[in-house]
N, C-alpha and C positions, 0 to 999 in steps of 0.2 A: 608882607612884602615878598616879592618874587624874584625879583633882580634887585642889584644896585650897577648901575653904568658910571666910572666913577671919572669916566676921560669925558664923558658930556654933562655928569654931577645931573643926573637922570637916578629915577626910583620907579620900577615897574609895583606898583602894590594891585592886588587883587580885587577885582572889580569896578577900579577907578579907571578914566578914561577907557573905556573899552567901545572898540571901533569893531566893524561888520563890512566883508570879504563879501559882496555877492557873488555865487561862480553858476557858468555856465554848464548845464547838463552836458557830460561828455563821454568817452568810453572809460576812462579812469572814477569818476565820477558821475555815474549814470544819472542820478537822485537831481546832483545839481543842491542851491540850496543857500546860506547862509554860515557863514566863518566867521565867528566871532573871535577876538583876541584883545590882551590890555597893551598899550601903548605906555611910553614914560612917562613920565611926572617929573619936573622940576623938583629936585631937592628942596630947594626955597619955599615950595608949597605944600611940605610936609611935616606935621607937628610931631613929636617923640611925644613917646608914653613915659608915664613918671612910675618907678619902677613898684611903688609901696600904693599907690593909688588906682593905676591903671587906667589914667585919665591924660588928656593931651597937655604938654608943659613946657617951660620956655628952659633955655641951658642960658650957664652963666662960668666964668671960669674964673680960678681962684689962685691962691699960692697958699700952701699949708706952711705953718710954723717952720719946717724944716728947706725949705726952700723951693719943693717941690709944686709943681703945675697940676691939678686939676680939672677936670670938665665933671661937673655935677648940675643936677637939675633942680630946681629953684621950686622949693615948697611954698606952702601958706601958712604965713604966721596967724591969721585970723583964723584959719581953720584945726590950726594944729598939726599941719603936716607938715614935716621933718626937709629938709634938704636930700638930696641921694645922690652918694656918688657913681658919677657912672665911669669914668675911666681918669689914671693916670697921663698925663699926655709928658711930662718931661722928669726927667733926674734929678733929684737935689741939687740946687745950686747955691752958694756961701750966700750972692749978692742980695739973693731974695728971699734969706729965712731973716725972722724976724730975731732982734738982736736983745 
C-alpha cells in the first residue's frame, strides 16, 4: 500500500488500478512518451492480510473479559488457524466486561 486517503476512505496500493499520462513531445520533455501512475481504490475493495498466515481475511470485533473493544481477524477453525489481534480500539468499560 502507498497511500491511505482517509477523508475520501480511498487506498493507493501498488500496481492496482494504474492509469497512463500520454504527453506530448516538448522542450521540457523532448522524448515525449507515456506516465504511468496508481490511482485510489475504494477501501471497501480491499481485503487485510491475516497477520500469522499472510493470506487475505475478513475482521470481526469483539469485547474482551474486561470490558474492553477489540478488532481482530477471523481465523479458521477447520484449518487450525488462530484468531489475531490486530488492534485495541476502546478502554475498559464496567458495562461490557463479563460478570
Amino acid at each position: 500500500m502507498l497511500r491511505v486517503l482517509r477523508s475520501q476512505n480511498k487506498v493507493v496500493v501498488e500496481g492496482i488500478n494504474r492509469v497512463y499520462r500520454h504527453l506530448k513531445p516538448s522542450r521540457k520533455n523532448p522524448q515525449g512518451g507515456r506516465l504511468s501512475k496508481e490511482m485510489p481504490v475504494d477501501a471497501s475493495n480491499v481485503a487485510l492480510i491475516h497477520p500469522a498466515t499472510g493470506k487475505p481475511t475478513r475482521l470481526g470485533v469483539r469485547y474482551l473479559p474486561d470490558g474492553s473493544k477489540e478488532l481482530y481477524a477471523k481465523g479458521n477453525k477447520k484449518k487450525n488457524i488462530p484468531d489475531a489481534r490486530i488492534r485495541l480500539l476502546s478502554k475498559p468499560d464496567a458495562k461490557y466486561a463479563k460478570k
